[in-house]
C-alpha positions in Angstrom: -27.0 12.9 -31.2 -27.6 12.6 -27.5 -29.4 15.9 -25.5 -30.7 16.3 -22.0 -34.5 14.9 -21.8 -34.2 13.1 -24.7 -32.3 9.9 -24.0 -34.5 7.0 -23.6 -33.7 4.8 -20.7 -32.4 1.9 -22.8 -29.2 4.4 -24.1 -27.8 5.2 -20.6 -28.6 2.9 -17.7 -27.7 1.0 -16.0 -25.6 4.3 -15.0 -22.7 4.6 -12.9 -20.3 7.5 -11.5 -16.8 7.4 -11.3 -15.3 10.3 -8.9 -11.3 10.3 -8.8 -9.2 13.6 -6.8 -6.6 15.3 -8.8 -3.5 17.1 -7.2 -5.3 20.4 -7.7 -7.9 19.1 -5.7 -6.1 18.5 -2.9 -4.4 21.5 -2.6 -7.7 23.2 -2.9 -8.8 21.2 0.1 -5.7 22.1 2.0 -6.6 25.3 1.7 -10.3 25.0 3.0 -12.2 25.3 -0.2 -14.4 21.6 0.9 -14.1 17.8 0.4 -14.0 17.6 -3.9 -15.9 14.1 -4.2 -18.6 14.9 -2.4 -18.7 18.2 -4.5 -18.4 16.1 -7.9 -21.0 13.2 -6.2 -23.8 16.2 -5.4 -23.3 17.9 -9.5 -23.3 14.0 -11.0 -26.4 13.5 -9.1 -27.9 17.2 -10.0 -27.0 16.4 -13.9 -28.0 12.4 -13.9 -31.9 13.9 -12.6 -31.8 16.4 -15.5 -31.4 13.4 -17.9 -33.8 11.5 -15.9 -31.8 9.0 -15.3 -30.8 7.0 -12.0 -26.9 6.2 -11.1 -27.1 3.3 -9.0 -23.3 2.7 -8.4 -20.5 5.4 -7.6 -16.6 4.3 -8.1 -14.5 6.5 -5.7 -11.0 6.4 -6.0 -9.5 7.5 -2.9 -5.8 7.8 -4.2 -4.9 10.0 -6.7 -2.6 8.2 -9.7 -1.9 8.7 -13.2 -1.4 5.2 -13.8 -4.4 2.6 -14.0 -2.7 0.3 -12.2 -2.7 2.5 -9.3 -6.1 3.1 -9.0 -8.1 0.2 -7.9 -11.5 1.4 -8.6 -10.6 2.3 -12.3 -9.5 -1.4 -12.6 -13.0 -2.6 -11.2 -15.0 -0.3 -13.4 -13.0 -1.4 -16.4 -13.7 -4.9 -15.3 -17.9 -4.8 -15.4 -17.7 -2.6 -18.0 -16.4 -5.2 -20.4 -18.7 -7.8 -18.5 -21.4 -5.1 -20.0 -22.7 -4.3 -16.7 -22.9 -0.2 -17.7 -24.4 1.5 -20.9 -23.0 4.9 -19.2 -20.4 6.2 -16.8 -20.5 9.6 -15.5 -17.5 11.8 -14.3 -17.3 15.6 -14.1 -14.7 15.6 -16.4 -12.7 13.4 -19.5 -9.6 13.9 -17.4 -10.8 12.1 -14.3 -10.6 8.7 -16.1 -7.2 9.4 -17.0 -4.6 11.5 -18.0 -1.7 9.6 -17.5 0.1 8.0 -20.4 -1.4 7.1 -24.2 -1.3 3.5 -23.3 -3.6 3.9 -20.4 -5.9 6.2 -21.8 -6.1 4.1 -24.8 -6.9 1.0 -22.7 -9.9 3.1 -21.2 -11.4 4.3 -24.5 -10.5 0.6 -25.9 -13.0 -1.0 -23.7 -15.4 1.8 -23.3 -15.5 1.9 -27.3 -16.1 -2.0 -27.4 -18.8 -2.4 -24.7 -20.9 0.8 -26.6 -20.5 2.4 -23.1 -21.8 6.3 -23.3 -19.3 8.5 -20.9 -21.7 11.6 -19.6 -20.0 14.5 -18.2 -21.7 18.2 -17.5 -20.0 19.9 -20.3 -20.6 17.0 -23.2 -22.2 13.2 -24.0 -19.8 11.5 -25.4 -20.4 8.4 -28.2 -17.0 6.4 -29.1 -18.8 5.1 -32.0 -19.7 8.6 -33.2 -16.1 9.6 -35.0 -16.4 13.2 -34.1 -16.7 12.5 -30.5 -14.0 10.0 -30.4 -11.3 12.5 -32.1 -13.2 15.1 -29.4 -12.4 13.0 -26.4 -9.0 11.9 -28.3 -8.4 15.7 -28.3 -9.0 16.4 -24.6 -7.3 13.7 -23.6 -3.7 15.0 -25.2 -4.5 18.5 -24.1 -4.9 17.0 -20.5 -1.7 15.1 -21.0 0.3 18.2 -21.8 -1.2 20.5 -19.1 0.0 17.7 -16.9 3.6 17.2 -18.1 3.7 21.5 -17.9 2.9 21.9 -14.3 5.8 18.3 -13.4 7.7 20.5 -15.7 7.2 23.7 -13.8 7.1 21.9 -10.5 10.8 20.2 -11.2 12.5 23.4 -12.6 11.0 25.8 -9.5 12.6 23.5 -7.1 16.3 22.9 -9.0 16.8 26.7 -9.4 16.0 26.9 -5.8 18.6 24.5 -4.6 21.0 25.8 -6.8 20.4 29.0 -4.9 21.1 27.2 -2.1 17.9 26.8 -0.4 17.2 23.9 1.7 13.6 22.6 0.6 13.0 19.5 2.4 9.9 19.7 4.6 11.7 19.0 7.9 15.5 19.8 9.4 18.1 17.3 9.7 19.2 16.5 13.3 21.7 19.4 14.5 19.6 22.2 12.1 16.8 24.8 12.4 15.1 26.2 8.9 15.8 30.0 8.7 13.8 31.9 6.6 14.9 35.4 5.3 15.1 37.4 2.7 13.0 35.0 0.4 15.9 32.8 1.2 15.5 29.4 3.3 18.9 27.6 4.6 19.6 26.2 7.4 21.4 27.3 10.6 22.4 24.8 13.5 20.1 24.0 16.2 21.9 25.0 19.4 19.9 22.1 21.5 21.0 19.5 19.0 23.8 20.3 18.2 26.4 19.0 20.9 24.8 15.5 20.5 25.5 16.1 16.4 29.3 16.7 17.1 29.6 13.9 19.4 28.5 11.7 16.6 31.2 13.2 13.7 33.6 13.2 17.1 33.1 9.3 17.9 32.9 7.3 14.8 36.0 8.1 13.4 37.7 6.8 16.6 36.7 3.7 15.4 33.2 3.4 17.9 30.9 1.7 15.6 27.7 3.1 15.1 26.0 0.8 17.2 28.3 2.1 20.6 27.2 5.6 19.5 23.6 5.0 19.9 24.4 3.4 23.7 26.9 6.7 24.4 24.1 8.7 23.5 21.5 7.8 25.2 23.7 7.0 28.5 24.4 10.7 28.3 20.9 11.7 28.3 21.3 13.0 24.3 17.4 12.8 23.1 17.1 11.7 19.3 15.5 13.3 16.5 12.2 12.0 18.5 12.7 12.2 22.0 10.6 9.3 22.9 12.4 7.1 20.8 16.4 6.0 22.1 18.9 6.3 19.8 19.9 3.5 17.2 22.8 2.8 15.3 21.0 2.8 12.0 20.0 6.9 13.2 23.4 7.2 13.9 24.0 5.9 10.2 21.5 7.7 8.4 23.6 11.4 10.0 26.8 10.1 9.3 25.9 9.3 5.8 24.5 12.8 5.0 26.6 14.9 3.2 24.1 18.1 4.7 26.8 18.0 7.8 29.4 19.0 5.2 27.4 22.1 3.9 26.2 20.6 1.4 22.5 21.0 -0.1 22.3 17.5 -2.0 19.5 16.9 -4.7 18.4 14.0 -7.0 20.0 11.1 -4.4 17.7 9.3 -5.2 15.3 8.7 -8.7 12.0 8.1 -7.6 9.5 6.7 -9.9 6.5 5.3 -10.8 5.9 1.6 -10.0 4.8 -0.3 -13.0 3.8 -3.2 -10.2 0.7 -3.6 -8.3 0.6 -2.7 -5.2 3.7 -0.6 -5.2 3.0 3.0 -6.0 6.6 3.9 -6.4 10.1 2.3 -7.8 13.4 4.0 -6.8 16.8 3.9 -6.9 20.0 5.6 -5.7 21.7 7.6 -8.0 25.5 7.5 -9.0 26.8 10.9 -7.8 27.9 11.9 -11.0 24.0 12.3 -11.6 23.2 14.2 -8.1 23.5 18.2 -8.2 25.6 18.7 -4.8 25.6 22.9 -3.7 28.4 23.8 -1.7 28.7 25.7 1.3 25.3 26.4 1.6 25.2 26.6 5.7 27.4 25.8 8.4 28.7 22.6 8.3 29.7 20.1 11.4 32.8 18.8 9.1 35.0 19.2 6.5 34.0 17.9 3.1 36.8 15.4 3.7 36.2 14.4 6.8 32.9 13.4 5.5 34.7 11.0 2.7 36.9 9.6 5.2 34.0 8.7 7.5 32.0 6.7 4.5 35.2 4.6 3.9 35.1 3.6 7.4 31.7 2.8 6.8 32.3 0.8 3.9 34.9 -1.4 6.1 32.2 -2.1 8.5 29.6 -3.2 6.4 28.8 -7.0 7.3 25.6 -8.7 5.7 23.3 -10.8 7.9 22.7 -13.0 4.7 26.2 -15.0 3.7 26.5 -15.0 0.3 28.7 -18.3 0.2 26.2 -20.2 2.6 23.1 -18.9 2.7 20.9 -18.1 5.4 22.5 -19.2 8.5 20.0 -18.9 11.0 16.4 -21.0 10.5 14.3 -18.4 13.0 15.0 -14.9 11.0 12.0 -12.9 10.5 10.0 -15.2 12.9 10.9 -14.2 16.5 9.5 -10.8 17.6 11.0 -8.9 20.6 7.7 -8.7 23.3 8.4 -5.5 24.8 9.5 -3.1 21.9 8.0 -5.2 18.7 11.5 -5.2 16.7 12.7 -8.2 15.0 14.9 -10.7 17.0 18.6 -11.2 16.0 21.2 -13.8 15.9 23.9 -13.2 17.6 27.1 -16.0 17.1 29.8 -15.6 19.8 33.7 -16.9 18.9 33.9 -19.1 22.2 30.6 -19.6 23.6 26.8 -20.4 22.1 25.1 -18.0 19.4 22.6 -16.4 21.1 19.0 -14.2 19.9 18.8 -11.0 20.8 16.7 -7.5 20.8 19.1 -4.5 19.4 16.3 -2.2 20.2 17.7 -1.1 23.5 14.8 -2.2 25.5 14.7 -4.3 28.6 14.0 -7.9 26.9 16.6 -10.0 28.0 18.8 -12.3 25.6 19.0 -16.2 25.5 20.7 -18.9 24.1 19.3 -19.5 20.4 19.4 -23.8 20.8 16.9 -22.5 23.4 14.9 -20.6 21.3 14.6 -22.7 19.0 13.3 -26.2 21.4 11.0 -23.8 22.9 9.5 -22.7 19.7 9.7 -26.3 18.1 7.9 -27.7 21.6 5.4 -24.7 21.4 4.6 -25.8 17.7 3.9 -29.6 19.1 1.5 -28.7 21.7 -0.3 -26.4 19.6 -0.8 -28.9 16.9 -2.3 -31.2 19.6 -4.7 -28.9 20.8 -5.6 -27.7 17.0 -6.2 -31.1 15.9 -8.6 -32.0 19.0 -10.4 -28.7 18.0 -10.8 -29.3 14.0 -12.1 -32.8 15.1 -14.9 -32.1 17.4 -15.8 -27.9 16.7 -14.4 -26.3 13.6 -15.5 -28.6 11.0 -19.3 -28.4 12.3 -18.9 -24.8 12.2 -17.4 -24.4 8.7 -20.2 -26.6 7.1 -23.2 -25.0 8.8 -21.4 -21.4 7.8 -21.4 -23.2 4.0 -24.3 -24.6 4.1 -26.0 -21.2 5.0 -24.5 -19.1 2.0 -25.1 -22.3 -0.5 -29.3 -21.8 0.7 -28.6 -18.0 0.1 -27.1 -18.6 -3.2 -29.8 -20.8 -4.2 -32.2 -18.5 -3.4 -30.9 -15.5 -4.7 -30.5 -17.7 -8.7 -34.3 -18.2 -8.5 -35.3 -14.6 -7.4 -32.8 -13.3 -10.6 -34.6 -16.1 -12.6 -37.8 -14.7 -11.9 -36.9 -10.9 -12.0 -35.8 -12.1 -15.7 -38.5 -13.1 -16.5 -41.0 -10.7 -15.4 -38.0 -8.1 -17.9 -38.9 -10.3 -20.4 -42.7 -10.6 -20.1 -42.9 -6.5 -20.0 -42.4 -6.7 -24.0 -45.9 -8.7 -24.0 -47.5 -6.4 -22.0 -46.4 -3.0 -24.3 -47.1 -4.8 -27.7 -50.4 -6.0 -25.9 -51.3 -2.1 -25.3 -52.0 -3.4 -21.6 -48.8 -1.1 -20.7 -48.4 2.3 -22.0 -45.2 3.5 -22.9 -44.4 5.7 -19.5 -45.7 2.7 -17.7 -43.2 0.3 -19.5 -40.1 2.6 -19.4 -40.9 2.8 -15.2 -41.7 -0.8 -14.7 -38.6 -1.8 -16.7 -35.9 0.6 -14.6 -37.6 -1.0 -11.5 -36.3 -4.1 -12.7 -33.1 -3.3 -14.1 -32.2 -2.0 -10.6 -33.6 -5.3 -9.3 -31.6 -7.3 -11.5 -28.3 -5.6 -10.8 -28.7 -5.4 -7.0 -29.7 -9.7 -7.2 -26.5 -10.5 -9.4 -24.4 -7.9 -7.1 -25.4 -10.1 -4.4 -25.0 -13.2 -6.4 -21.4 -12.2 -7.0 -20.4 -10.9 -3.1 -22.1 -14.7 -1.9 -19.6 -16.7 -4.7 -17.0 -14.5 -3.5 -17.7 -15.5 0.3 -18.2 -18.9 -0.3 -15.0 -18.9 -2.4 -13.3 -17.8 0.2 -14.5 -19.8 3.2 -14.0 -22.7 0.9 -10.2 -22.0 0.8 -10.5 -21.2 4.1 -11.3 -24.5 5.0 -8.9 -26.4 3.1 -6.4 -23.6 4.2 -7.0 -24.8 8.0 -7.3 -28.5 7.1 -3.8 -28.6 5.1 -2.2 -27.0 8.0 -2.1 -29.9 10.4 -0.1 -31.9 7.8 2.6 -29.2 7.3 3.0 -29.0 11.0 3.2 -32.6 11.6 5.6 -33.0 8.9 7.9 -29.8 10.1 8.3 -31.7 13.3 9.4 -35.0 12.2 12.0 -33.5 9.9 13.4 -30.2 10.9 16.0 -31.9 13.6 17.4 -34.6 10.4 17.4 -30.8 7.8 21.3 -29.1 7.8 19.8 -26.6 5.3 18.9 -23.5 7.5 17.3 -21.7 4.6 15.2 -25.0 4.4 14.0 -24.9 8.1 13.4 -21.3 8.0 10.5 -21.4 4.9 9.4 -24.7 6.5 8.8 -22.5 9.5 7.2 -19.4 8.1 4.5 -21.7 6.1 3.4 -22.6 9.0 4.2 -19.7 11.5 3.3 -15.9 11.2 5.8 -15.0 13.9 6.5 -16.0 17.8 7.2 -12.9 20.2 10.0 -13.7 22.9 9.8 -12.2 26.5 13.0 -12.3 29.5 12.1 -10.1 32.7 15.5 -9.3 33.9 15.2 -11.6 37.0 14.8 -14.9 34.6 17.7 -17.2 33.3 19.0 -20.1 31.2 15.5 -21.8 29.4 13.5 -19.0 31.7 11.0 -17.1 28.9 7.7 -16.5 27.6 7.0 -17.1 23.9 3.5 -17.1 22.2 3.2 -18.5 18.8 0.6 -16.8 16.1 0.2 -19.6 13.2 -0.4 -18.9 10.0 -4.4 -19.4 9.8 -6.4 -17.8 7.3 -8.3 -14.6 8.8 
């Protein structure tokens, strides 16, 4: 069994930490009671100097997750652990690693058990290859997973019963309300300075204005929108008119919200048939009539017209490429019955339209004399720079591979030294955790210089391969029908173009900058 004081160095380092915030903690730093990791960092470093032991890398996981696949710094540890990079971790608790599902917490005690990794916490040292403390662990890990399902529980319950009560819980109003709060009661009431622009809406729409001429009445009559700095849109318009709130009603579970089981996306969700929604009625004041609110989302329904055709494809080989230059928003095409499609800015900004067989020469012509200009460059400057850039991290490489040989070798030669009786044993123990730390910080260097050199290698071919692509999407896009084609042809070579008009330009009269797709 493992106590304070008596662990020799060779049972728990190399050491590391790993520091993760629960929900608790945050709310208890919402409430002014300090930053948590740096209070778990300070009692990990308090307990690590009772064992005498040194932790020479800290894991901090920023975002709090159940799921390991959500926490970055979880994956990383679990990574050098089963390189066998750590004989300990340390956390102030078991249910900091995890307390998400059994899977995950079986994949962390998995490759803990494996790689004879100790896991140190203030209250226990746990050994997964002792059976008591691996049923222990197993233990707190359930206990933690059912303390956790209890407060969703609780959390989910408190918040039905109060919409059924007919409270409004969201954290902010919809457009047109206030949040009253009395008599342990919270509804809402309409908001007298929004709520003549709110009628107009529910006034307009059914007279057949689409949203889109909405958004222009609006802000021609000076209506602010939800954010005042921001001009009305059709899409706001859309996201009121598709409320059912207007009708009185206190809607819940719209919408199921999840958690992702993809990287990179922290949550999956989908719209719920409204047979599963709970809908409370006549919960406040509404602007319409719950059928006047139907009758509304079947004209919606009648106007709904997908940029993508279905039949065809993508009909137009610029989307997602052109950016408007004066608000940012993504350009659109626009086709005319009796006259030449052209791109356009819905964003209600000042940028001026044009002709998209324009648009498209401009961008094509853009593309040409960049590629001139980026081949003259890679042959005289970039390919001098890339090599002496390699060049430098293969020396540094080089050079780090002999100082870990050496370090290695003094380990080894330390052995001599103790059986020898030239070292004592407190000599030994001291000299050795000098050069473990060496040793780690060399191949943590080793590692961060193959990564760079990985990269700038790719980096390289990445800015070589380019000119081909280029030179190849100008010889062909004009003989390609396919728009879908042209458009990926485009975007491997193109992040996005912006487009500027001042108002006092015409015809081919613009400014467009185009932002290739280099690696960083």
């Amino acid at each position: 069994m493992y106590t304070k004081n008596k662990v020799n160095y060779k049972n728990l380092e190399p050491a590391c930490a790993y520091l993760r915030k629960s929900r608790e903690d945050r709310e208890a730093e919402a409430r002014g009671e300090g930053e948590t990791l740096a209070r778990h960092k300070t009692a990990l470093l308090k307990l690590s100097k009772e064992y005498g032991v040194k932790i020479t890398k800290q894991f901090e996981e920023l975002e709090s997750g159940e799921s390991i696949i959500h926490r970055p710094q979880m994956i990383e540890l679990l990574k050098e652990i089963e390189a066998g990079k750590w004989n300990s971790v340390w956390c102030v608790a078991i249910d900091r690693l995890g307390r998400g599902d059994m899977e995950d917490q079986g994949i962390i005690l998995k490759k803990l058990k494996q790689s004879n990794t100790l896991i140190v916490t203030p209250r226990k040292l746990y050994d997964l290859n002792d059976e008591f403390d691996e049923e222990y662990m197993e233990f707190e890990g359930f206990m933690a997973r059912k303390e956790l399902k209890l407060i969703t529980r609780r959390l989910q319950s408190g918040r039905l019963g109060s919409v059924e009560e007919g409270n409004y819980i969201g954290t902010y109003p919809p457009f047109g309300y206030l949040i009253e709060k009395k008599d342990r009661r919270r509804y809402l009431v309409k908001n007298p300075d929004q709520s003549a622009a709110a009628e107009l809406i529910w006034k307009l729409y059914p007279e057949m204005m689409g949203a889109n001429k909405v958004a222009i009445q609006l802000n021609t009559m000076g209506y602010p929108s939800y954010f005042p700095e921001k001009p009305w849109t059709a899409s706001a318009v859309l996201n009121i008119l598709k409320n059912p709130v207007y009708a009185g009603v206190i809607a819940w579970k719209k919408k199921e919200i999840k958690k992702s089981t993809l990287p990179g996306k922290k949550k999956a969700t989908r719209s719920r048939p409204r047979n599963e929604q709970i809908w409370v009625h006549n919960a406040h004041e509404p602007y319409v009539t719950l059928e006047e609110f139907y009758q509304v989302q079947d004209i919606i329904k009648t106007k709904y017209h997908p940029p993508y055709q279905l039949i065809n494809g993508l009909t137009n080989p610029l989307a997602g490429l052109i950016k408007c230059g004066v608000c940012g928003r993504s350009m659109v095409f626009r086709s005319y019955g009796n006259r030449a499609p052209h791109i356009m800015c819905y964003g209600k900004c000042t940028n001026k339209s044009s002709r998209f067989d324009y648009v498209e020469n401009a961008l094509l012509e853009g593309l040409s004399n960049w590629l001139d200009q980026y081949r003259l460059q890679w042959e005289n400057e970039l390919p001098m720079e890339e090599t002496a850039l390699l060049d430098a991290k293969r020396h540094t490489l080089q050079y780090l591979q002999k100082e870990l040989r050496e370090a290695e070798q003094q380990k080894d030669r330390l052995h001599d030294l103790l059986e020898k009786g030239i070292y004592d044993k407190k000599t030994f123990v001291e000299r050795a955790k000098k050069l473990t730390d060496r040793i780690i910080g060399i191949t943590d260097s080793i590692e961060e210089t193959n990564t760079i050199l990985e990269v700038e290698l790719k980096k390289e071919k990445a800015q070589k391969d380019i000119i081909p692509k280029v030179e190849k999407l100008l010889d062909s896009y004009y003989e390609i029908e396919n728009a879908e084609t042209k458009n990926k042809m485009l975007k491997a070579v193109l992040e996005y173009a912006t487009y500027t008009k001042e108002k006092s330009q015409n015809g081919k009269e613009f400014t467009m900058d185009l932002f290739p797709r280099l690696p960083k």
